[in-house]
C-alpha positions as CSV (number, residue, x, y, z in Angstrom):
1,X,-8.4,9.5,11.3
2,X,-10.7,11.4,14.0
3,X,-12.9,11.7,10.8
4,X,-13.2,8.4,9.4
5,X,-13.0,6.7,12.4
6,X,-16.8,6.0,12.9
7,X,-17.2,5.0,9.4
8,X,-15.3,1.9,10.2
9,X,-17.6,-0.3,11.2
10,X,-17.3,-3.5,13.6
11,X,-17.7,-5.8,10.6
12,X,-14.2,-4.5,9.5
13,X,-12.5,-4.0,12.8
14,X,-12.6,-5.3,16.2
15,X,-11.7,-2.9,19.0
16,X,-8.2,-3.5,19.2
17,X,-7.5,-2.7,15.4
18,X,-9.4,0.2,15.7
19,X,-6.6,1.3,18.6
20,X,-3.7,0.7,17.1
21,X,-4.8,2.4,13.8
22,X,-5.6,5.7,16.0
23,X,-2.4,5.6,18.5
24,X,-0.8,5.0,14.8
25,X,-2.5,8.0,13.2
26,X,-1.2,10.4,16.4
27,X,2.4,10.3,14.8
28,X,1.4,11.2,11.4
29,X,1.4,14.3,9.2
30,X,-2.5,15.3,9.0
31,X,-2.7,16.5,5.6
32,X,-1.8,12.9,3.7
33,X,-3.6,10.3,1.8
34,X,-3.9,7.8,3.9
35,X,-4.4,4.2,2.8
36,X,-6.2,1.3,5.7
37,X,-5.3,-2.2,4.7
38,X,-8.2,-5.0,5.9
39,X,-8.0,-8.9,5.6
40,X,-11.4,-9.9,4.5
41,X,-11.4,-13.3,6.0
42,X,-13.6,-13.4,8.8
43,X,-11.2,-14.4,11.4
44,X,-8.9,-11.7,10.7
45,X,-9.5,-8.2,12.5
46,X,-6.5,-6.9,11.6
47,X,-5.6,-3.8,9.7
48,X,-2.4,-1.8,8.8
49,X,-2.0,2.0,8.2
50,X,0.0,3.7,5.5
51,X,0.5,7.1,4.3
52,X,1.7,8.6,0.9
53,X,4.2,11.5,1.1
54,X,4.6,14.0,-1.8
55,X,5.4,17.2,-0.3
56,X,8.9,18.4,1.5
57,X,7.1,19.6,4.7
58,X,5.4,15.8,4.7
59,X,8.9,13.8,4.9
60,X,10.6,16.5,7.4
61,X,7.8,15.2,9.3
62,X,8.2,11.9,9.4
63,X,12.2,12.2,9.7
64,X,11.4,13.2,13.0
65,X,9.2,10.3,14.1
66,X,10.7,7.3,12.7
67,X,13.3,5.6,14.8
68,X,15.9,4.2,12.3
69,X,18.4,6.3,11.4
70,X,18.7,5.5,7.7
71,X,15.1,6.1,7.3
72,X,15.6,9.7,8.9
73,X,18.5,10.7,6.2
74,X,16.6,9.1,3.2
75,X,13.5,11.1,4.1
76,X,15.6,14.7,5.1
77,X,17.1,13.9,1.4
78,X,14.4,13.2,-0.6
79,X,12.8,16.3,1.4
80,X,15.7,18.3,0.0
81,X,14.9,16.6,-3.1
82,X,12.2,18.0,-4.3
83,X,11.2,17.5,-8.1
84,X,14.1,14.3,-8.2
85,X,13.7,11.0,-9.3
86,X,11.3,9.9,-7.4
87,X,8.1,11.6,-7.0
88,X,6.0,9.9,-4.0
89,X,7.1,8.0,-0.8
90,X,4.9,5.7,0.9
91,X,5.4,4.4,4.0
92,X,3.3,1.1,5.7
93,X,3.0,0.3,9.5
94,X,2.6,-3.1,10.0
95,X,0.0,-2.6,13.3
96,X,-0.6,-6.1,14.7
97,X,2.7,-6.3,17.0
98,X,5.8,-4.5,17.5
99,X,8.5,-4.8,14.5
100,X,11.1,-4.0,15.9
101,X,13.7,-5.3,19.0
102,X,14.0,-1.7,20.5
103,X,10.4,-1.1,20.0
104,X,8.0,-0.3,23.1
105,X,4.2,-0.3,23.4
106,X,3.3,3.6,21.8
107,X,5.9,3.9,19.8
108,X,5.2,3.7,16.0
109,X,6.5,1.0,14.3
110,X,9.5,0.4,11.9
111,X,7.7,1.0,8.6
112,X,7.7,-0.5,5.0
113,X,9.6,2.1,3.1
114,X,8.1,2.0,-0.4
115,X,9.6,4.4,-3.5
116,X,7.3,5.5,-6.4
117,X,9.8,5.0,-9.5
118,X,10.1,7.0,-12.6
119,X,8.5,5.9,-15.8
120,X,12.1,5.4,-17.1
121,X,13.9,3.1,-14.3
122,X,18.1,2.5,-14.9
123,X,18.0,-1.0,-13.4
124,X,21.8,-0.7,-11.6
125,X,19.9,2.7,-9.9
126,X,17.8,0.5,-8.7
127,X,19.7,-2.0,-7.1
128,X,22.7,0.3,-6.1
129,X,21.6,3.7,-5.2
130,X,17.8,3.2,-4.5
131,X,17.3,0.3,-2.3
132,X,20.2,0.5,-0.3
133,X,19.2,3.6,0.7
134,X,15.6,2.4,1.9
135,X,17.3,-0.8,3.1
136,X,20.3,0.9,5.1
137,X,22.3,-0.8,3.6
138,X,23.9,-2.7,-0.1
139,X,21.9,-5.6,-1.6
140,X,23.2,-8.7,-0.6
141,X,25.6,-9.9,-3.8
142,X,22.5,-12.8,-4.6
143,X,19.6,-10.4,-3.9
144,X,21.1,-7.7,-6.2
145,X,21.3,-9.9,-9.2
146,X,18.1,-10.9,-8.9
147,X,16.5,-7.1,-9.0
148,X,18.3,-6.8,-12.0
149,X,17.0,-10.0,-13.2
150,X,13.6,-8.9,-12.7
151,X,14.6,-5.2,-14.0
152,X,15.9,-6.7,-17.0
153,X,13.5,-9.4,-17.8
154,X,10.6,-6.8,-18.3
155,X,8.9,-6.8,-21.5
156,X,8.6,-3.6,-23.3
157,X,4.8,-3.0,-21.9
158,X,5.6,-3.3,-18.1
159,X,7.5,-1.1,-15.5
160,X,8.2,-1.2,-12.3
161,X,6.1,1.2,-10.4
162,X,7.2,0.9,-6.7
163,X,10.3,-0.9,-4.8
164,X,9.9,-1.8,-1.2
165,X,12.3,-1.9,1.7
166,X,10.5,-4.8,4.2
167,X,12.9,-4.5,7.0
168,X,10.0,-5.3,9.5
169,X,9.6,-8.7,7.9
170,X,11.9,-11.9,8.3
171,X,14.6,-11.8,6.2
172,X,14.4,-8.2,5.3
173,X,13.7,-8.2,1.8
174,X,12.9,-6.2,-0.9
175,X,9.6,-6.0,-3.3
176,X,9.0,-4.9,-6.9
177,X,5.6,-4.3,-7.8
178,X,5.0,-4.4,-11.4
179,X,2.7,-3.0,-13.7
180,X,1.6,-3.4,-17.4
181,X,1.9,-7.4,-17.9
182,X,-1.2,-9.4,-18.7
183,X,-2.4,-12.3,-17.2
184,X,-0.4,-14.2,-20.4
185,X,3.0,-11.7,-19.9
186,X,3.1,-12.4,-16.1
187,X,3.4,-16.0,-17.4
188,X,5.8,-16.0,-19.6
189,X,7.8,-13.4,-17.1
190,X,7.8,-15.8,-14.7
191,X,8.9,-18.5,-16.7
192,X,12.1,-16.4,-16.5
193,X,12.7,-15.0,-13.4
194,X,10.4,-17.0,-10.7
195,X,9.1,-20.4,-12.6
196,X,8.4,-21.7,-8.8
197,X,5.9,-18.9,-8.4
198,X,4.6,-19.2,-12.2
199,X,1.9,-21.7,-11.0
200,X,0.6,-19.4,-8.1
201,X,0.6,-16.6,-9.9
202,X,-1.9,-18.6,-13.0
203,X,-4.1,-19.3,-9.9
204,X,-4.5,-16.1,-8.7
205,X,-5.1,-14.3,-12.2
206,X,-9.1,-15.3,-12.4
207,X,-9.6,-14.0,-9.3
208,X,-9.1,-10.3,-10.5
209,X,-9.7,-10.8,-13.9
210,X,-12.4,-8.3,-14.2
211,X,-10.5,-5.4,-12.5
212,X,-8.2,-2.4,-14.5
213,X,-4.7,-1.4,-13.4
214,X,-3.5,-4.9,-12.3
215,X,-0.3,-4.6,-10.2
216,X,1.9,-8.3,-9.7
217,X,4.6,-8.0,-6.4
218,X,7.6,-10.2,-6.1
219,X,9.7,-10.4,-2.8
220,X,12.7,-11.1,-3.6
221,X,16.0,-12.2,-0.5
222,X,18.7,-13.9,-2.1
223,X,16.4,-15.4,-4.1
224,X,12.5,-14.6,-5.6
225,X,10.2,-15.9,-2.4
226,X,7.0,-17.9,-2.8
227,X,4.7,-15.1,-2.1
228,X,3.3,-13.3,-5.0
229,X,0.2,-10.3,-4.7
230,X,-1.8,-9.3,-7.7
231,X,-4.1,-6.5,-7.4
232,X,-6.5,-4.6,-9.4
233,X,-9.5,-1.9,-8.9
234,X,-11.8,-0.2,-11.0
235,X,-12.0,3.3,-12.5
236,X,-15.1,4.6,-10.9
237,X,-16.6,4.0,-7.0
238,X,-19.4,1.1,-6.5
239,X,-22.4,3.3,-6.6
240,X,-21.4,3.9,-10.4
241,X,-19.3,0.7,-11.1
242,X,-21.6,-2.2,-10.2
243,X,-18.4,-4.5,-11.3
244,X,-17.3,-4.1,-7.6
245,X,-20.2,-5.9,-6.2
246,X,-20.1,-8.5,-8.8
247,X,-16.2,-9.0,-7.5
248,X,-16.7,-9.0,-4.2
249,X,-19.9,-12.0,-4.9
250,X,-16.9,-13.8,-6.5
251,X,-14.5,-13.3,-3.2
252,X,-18.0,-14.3,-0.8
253,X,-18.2,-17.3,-3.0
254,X,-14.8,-18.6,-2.8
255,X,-14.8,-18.1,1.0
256,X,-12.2,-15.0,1.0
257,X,-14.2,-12.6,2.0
258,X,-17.3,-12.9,4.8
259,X,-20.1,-11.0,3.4
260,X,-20.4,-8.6,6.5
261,X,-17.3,-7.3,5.6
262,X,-18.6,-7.0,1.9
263,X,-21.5,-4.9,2.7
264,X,-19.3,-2.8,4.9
265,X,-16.7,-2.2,1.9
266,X,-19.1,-1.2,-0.2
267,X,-20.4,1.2,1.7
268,X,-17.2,3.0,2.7
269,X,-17.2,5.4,0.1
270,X,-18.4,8.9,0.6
271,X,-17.3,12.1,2.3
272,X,-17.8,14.0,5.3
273,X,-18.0,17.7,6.4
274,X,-18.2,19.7,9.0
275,X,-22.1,19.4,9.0
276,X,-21.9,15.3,8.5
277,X,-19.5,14.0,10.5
278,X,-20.2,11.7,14.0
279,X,-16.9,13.0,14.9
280,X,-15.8,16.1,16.0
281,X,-14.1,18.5,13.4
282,X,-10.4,18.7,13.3
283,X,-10.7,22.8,13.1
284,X,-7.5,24.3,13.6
285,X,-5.6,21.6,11.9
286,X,-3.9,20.9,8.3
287,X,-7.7,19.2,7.5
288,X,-9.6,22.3,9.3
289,X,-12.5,23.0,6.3
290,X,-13.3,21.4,3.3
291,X,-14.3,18.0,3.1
292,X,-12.9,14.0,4.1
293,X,-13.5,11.4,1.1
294,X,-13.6,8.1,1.2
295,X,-13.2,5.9,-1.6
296,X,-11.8,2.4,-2.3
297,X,-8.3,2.5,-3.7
298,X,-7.9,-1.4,-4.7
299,X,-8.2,-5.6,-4.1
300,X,-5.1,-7.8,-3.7
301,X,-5.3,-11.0,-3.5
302,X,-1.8,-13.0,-2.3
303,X,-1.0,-16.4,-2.9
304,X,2.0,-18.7,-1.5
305,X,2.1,-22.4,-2.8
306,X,-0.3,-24.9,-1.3
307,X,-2.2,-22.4,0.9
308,X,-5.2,-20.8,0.6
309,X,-5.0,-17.5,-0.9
310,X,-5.6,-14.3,1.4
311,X,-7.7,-11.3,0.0
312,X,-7.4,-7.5,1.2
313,X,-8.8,-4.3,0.9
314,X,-7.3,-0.9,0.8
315,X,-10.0,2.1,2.2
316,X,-8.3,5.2,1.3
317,X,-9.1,8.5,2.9
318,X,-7.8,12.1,2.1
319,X,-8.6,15.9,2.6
320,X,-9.9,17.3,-0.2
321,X,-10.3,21.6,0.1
322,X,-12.3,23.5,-3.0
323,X,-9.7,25.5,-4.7
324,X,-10.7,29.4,-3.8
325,X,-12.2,31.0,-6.8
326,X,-9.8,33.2,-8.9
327,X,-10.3,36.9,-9.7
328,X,-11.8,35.9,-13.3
329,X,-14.3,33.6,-12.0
């Protein structure tokens, strides 16, 4: 973050964002990707930190920093873990207030817990051994059948790539994100599991039409809530995938995205080194050499019944080290 740091620019961030993301960043293991979530409205500073963990050393890490206990055995076990089920933990501090009763000012917050699944996902794992252990505890008896609802509803093309503890956010629920399901599948999936959210989810679909990858989340208490995200990105950066701009004229235009914080997205891509950077090099540390990129990992857009959809970016950052030549080079 001491890297990056000047490369976010005022148009993204006001002062106080830019705080919270670097107390935030102090707690964390150095040598993760790290994702920034911004709101692109211009009224809304905000932004939230997360970090992917796929490494033993990584999770033993962040056992010792979080605060709730079931959080600090799940990530000791899937530290012990190594090469199990599931491959990648990502965890999401929610950085515009404290999320938790026995929370202070400095400490780090209560996190989204969020599980990278295997391509091949037993749908009572899921809801029995999986989530509770992010959650802390069983599925409530409704909440439970409707994972497996959703589990079980999928159509041969889609999978559900991540499942999300949200214990910092009212109710405490849970979130599938799902991948694979066209703009017509993700209507005719709804029409099963969520018709309430069906109509939502046909309005947000033009949106991203022109992006790869799409993802579709579904937060889900005792029963599936309003809310539902639908993301997308594009294969290469902006400076060789002029689709981004195009999207981002499309966001402008609707009025979910100012168009300072346009320009500044667009340029956030790139890398730094020791000889580039405005900041001072981390030497010493899990980042010491090689170089910081910068690239944009994806769009979402969410949408909740009679509002006005909200748009977000997500500015990822990582160290990247040439691999030392071998002997046979």
């Amino acid at each position: 973050m001491t890297v990056v740091e000047p490369r976010l620019t005022t148009a993204l961030l006001d002062g106080q964002a830019r705080r919270r993301l670097a107390g935030a960043a102090r707690h964390l293991p150095g040598d993760c990707l790290g994702i920034i979530e911004v709101r692109l409205a211009a009224d809304e500073p905000e932004a939230d930190l997360s970090v992917r963990l796929t490494s033993p050393d990584q999770a033993r890490w962040m056992a010792r920093k979080v605060r709730r206990p079931h959080l600090r055995d799940f990530l000791s076990n899937w530290a012990e873990q190594a090469g199990g089920p599931v491959p990648a933990v990502w965890l999401e501090f929610d950085l515009d207030g404290l999320n938790g009763l026995d929370e202070k000012p400095g400490d780090l917050p209560t996190p989204i817990v969020c599980a990278q699944l295997p391509l091949k996902t037993d749908p009572l794992w899921l809801a029995d051994s999986l989530l509770p252990a992010l959650h802390g505890e069983a599925l409530g008896a409704a909440q439970r059948e409707q994972v497996l609802l959703c589990s079980r509803e999928l159509p041969p093309s889609a999978r559900i790539l991540y499942a999300f503890s949200l214990l910092s956010r009212p109710g405490c629920p849970v979130r599938l994100e799902i991948s694979g399901l066209s703009a017509a599948e993700v209507g005719e999936y709804l029409a099963r599991v969520a018709p309430h959210v069906r109509a939502t989810a046909m309005a947000l679909a033009p949106l991203l039409g022109s992006t790869e990858n799409h993802h579709w989340s579904l937060d889900i208490g005792s029963e599936i809530l309003p809310r539902i995200g639908f993301e997308g990105a594009f294969g290469r950066q902006p400076r060789r995938e002029p689709r981004w701009a195009e999207l981002f004229v499309q966001l402008v235009g609707r009025g979910l995205c100012s168009a300072e914080k346009r320009d500044a997205l667009l340029a956030w891509p790139g890398y730094d080194s020791p000889w580039t950077t405005p900041a001072p090099w981390p030497v010493g540390l899990p980042g010491a050499g090689g170089f910081y990129v910068r690239f944009l990992s994806h769009i979402k857009i969410v949408g909740w019944p009679g509002r006005t959809p909200q748009a977000k970016a997500y500015l990822g950052f990582r160290h990247w080290r040439r691999p030392a030549p071998s002997a046979w080079s």
